[in-house]
N, C-alpha and C positions, 0 to 999 in steps of 0.2 A: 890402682894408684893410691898413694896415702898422702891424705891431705891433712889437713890443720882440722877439718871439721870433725874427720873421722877417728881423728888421734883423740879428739877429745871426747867425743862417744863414750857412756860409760856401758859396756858391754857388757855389766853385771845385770842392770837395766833391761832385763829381754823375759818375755812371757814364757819362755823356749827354756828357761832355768827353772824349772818347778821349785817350790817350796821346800818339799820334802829332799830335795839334793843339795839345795843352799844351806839349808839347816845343817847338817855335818860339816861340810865344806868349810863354812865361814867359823864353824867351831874348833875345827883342824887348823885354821888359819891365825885364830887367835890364841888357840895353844904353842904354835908354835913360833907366834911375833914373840908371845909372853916370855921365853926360853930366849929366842935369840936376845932379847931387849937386856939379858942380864948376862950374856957371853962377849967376850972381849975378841974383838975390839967395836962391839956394837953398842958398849953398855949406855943403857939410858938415852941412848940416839931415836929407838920408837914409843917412847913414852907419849909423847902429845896423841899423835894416829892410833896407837893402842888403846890409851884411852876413850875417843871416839870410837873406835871401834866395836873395844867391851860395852861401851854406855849402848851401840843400837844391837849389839847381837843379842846380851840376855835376854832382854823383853821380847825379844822376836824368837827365840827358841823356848821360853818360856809359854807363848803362843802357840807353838807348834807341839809342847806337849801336852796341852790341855787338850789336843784334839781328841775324840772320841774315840780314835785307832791309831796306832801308832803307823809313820805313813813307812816304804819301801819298793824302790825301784822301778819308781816310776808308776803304778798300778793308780787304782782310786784310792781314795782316803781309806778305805778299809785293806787293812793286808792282804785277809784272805780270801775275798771274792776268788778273782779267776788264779791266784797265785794259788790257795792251797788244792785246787783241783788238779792243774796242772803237775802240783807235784805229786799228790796219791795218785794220778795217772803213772808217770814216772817208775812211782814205788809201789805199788801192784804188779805194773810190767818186769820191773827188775827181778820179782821175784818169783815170779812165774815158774821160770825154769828149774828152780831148788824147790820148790814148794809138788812140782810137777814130778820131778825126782822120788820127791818122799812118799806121794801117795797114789801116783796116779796110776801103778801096775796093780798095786793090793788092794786099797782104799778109795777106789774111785768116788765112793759115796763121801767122803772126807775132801775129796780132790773139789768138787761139783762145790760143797758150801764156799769155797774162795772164789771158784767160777766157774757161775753155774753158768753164763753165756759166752764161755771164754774172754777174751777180752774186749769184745763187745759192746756190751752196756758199759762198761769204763771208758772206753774210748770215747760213747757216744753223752758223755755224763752234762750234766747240766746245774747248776745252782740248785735248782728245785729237787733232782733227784741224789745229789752227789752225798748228804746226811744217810737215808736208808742205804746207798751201797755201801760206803767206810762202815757205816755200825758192822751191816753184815760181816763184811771181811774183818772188821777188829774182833767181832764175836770168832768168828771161826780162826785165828790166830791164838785168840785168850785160851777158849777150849781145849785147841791142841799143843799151847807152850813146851807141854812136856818132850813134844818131839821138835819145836823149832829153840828159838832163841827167847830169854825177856830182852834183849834190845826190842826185838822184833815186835815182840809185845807191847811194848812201851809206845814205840814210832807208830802202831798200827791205831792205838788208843790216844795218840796227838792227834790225828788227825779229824779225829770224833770230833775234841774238845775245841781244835782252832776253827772247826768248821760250824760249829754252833754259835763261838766267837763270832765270826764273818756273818752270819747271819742276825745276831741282838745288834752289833757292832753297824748294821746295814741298816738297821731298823732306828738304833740312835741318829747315826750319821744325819739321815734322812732327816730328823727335823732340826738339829741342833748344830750342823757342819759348818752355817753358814749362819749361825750366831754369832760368833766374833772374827770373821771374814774381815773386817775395815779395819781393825785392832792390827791381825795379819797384814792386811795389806800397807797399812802405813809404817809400821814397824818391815816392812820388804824394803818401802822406797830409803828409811832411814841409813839398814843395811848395806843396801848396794853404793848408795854417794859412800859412807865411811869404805867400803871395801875397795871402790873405786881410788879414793885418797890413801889407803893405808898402801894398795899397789904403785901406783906412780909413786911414794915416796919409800918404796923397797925399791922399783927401777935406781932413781937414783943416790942411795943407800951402799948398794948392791952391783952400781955401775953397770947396770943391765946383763950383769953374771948370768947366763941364761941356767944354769946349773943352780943358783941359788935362789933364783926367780921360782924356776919349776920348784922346787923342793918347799915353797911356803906356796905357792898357787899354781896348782898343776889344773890347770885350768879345762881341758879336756876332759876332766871327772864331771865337770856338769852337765856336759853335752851328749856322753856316750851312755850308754847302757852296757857296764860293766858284767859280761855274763860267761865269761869263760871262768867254771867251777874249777879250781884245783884242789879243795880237801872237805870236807863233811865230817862233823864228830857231833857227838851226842852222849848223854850221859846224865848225872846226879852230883846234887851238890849237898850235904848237910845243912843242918839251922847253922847259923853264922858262920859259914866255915866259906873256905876256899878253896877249889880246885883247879888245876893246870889244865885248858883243855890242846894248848900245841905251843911247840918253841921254833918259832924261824926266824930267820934274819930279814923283817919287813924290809926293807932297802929300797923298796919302791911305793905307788899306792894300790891298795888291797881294800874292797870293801868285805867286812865282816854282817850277815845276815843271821839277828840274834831270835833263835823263838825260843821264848819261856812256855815251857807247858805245865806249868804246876801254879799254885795258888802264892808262892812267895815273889816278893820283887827282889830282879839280882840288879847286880850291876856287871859290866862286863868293859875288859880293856887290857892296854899290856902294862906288864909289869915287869920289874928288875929280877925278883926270881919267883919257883915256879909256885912258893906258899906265899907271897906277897898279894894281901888281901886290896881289891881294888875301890876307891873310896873313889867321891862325888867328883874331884877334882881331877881325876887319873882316869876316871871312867864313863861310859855311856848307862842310864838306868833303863831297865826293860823293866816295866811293869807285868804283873800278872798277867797270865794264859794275852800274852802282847808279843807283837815283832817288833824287831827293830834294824834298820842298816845303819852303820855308821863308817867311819874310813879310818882303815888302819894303816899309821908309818909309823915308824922310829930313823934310830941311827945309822941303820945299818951296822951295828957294833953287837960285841956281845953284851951289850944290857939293851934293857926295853923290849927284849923281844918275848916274853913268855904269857901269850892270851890266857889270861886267868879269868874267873867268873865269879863271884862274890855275893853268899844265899846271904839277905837281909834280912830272913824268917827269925825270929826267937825261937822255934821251936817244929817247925815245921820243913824237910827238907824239899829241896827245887829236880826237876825237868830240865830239860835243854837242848835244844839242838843248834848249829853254828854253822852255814855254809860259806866258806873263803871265794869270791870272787876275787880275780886278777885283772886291774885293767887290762882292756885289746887296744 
């Protein structure tokens, strides 16, 4: 039943909204009050709530990237704990069969260095031993590239790298996470009253449009775990330069899961076409050998849809890999 109490409930307000999910959300939120605020017939109408709004979201995302790992999908403050296990679990298994292919009639002895206890000891992998098996397997990848792929090569030697990450990254964490914890959390409660006020004054805005409601707070992104994969790309980027990593018609919400594996900070985000370089205000930044989630919409039109990545190296070019989740 809804009463007067629970109407005024601010439901941003719940422990059950991690950090790491409000962060995008309410950045998604205020990119796109920012836009409506200047389309007609809305112009200049969320000015006051915008502005409370931007005044508590920077300091609070600014909080959230000081953190010592960049946060995603819910997991610990560290990305790669059980996240990057899971997926060289995955990607060993995947490739089992091609790799089985290549050497396992003629080369057995070539076949045994990827797995030597079939799948096994990967299956049974642990934090403590999951570094010695990726070396191995990236070693016996690097060795024999001539007969697989360098993607393959590449992806086998991120795993090395995110995975030594996750472990300095475990060892920061551990003393330093909970450094500026009250910093966070007060900058949370600020968040949530303005995100609270910036909503009821889109309800009535918006005349409870439930089509223009969802489209600025699709509110169901904070609460689920986004995990149905529709695409994977990977690749390189030049010093300063830009690359296109996919063109769809985002039309709905999509979260983007960004791993930098190279030494340069990108930025990553969509853009109008597929060489349009993506700068601070159009983009999410991923710092070095770092993850990141963040949430992708647009217009559903043909512009804003072309995920581009943008190497911020002087001189040094970038790594990358990208996994599309689709809300369920």
């Amino acid at each position: 039943m809804r009463t007067l109490e629970n109407d005024l409930d601010n439901f941003f307000a719940t422990s059950r909204i991690i950090d790491k999910k409000m962060d995008p959300f309410a950045g998604s939120v205020v990119n796109k009050i920012t836009t409506i605020n200047t389309t007609v017939p809305y112009v200049g109408k969320f000015t006051a709530p915008l502005g409370v709004l931007t005044a508590a979201y920077n300091p609070f995302h600014t909080a959230m990237l000081d953190l010592p790992s960049d946060l995603t999908f819910g997991s610990s403050s560290v990305e790669v704990g059980d996240v990057v296990l899971s997926d060289f679990q995955h990607f060993a298994s995947n490739y089992k069969g091609m790799i089985k292919d290549i050497y396992f009639e003629d080369h057995h002895e070539i076949y045994i260095t990827f797995y030597p206890d079939d799948l096994t000891d990967i299956n049974a992998m642990t934090k403590a031993t999951a570094l010695p098996i990726m070396t191995r397997f990236a070693l016996a990848v690097h060795t024999n590239v001539a007969d697989l792929t360098p993607e393959l090569d590449t992806r086998a030697a991120a795993f090395v790298t995110r995975q030594i990450a996750a472990t300095s990254g475990r060892d920061v964490a551990t003393g330093s996470i909970g450094d500026d914890r009250s910093t966070r959390d007060t900058g949370r409660d600020a968040l949530d009253e303005a995100l609270f006020e910036a909503y009821n004054f889109s309800k009535y805005i918006f005349k409870c449009d439930y089509n223009k409601m969802h489209n600025v707070f699709p509110l169901e992104t904070l609460l689920r775990h986004p995990r149905h994969e529709i695409e994977h790309y990977s690749g390189n980027v030049a010093a300063l330069s830009t690359v296109n990593v996919a063109e769809a018609l985002y039309d709905g919400t999509y979260i983007a899961m960004v791993r930098n594996i190279s030494n340069s900070d990108m930025l990553a985000g969509l853009a109008l076409t597929a060489d349009t370089a993506i700068t601070a205000t159009n983009g999410v930044l991923i710092k070095a050998n770092k993850s990141k989630s963040f949430i992708i919409t647009s217009t559903g039109t043909n512009t804003d849809h072309f995920l581009n990545i943008t190497n911020l190296n002087l001189t040094d070019a970038g790594n990358w890999e990208i996994d599309i989740f689709k809300q369920t």
